[in-house]
C-alpha positions as CSV (number, residue, x, y, z in Angstrom):
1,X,-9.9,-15.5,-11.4
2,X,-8.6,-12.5,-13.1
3,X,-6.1,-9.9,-11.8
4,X,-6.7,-6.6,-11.6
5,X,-3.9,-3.9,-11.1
6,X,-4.6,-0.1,-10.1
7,X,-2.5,2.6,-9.6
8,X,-3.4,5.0,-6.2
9,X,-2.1,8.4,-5.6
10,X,-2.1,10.1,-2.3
11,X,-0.9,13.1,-1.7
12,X,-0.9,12.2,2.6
13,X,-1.6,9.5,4.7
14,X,-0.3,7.0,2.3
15,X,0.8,4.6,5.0
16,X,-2.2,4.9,7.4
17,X,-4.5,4.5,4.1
18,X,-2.2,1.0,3.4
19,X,-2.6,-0.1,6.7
20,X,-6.2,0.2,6.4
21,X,-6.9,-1.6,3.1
22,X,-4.9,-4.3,4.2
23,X,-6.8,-4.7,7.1
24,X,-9.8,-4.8,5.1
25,X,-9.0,-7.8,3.5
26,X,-8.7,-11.0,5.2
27,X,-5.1,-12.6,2.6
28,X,-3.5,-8.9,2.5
29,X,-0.1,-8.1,2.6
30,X,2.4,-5.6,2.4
31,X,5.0,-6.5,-0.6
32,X,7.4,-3.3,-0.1
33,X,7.6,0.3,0.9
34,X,10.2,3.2,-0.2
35,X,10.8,6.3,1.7
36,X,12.5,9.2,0.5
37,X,14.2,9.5,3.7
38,X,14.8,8.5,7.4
39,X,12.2,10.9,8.4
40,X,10.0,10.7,5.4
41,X,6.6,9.7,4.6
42,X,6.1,6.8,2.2
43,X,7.3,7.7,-1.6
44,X,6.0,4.2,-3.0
45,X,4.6,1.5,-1.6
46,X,3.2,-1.8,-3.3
47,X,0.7,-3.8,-1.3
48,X,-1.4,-6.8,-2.3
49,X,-4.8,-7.8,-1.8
50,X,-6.4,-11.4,-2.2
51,X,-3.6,-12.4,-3.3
């Protein structure tokens, strides 16, 4: 099967939106998130989905 990579860009809600897609998807998982800060909203985050 062929990969597929994309590149999302939210301007809010970043984590909720994450949360949701990987609860979409029955093999999806979180791989890492950055904050820019204790108190922060997500800066990056890379998820995957089907593996």
């Amino acid at each position: 099967m062929q990969k597929i990579t994309t590149f999302l860009w939210f301007e809010n809600n970043a984590e909720e939106l994450m949360d949701l897609y990987t609860s979409i998807f029955k093999d999806a998982k979180v791989l890492s998130v950055n904050l820019m800060g204790d108190d922060w909203p997500v800066l990056t985050a890379k998820f995957q989905l089907e593996g």
